[in-house]
C-alpha positions as CSV (number, residue, x, y, z in Angstrom):
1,X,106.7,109.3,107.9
2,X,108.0,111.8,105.2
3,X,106.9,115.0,104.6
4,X,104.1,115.1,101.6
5,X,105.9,117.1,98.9
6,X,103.8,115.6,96.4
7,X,100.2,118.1,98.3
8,X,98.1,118.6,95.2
9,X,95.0,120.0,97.1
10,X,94.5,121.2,100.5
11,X,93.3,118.0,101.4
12,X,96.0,115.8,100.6
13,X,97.8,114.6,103.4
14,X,100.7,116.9,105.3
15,X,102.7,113.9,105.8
16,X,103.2,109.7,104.3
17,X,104.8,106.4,105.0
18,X,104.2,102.2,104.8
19,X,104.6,100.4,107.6
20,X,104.6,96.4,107.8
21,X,102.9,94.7,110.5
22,X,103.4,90.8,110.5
23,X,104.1,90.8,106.8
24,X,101.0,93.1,105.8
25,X,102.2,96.5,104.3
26,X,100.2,99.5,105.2
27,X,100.2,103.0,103.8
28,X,100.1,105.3,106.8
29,X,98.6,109.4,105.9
30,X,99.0,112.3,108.5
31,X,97.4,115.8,108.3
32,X,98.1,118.8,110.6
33,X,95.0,120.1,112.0
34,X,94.0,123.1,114.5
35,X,91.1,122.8,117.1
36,X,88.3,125.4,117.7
37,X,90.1,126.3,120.5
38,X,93.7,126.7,118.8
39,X,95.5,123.7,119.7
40,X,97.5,121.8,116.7
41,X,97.1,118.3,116.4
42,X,97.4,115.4,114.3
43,X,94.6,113.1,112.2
44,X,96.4,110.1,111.2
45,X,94.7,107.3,108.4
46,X,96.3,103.8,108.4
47,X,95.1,101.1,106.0
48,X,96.2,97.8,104.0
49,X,98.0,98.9,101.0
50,X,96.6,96.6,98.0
51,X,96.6,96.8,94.0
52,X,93.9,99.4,94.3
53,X,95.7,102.1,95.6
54,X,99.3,101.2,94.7
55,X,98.4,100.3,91.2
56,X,95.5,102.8,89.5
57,X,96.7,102.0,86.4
58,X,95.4,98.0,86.7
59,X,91.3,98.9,86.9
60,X,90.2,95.4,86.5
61,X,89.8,93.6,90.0
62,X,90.2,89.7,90.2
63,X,87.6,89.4,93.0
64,X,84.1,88.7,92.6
65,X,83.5,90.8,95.2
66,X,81.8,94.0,94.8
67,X,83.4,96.0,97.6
């Protein structure tokens, strides 16, 4: 995990990383977050990387399906 130093918005996550889990690569996103009552803690996202997300510039998909 690395520090985000690329944070456009608020939203963007705090902190990044891949990971590879028998051969699959997966992007890993962390954000810092404090409770109603005051305590800090951490909301962590980890999915498959694919062409969608590590290529935007490729729009075209070459799977017929529509997810």
């Amino acid at each position: 995990m690395f520090s985000n130093e690329k944070k456009k918005t608020e939203n963007s996550p705090d902190y990044t990383g891949n990971c590879m889990i028998e051969g699959q690569v997966y992007s890993i996103a962390c954000w810092n977050n404090v409770s109603k009552t005051g305590k800090p803690y951490i909301t962590m996202r980890i999915r498959e990387e694919s062409d969608e997300y590590t290529n935007k510039s490729n729009t075209t998909s070459s799977s017929s399906d529509p997810f």
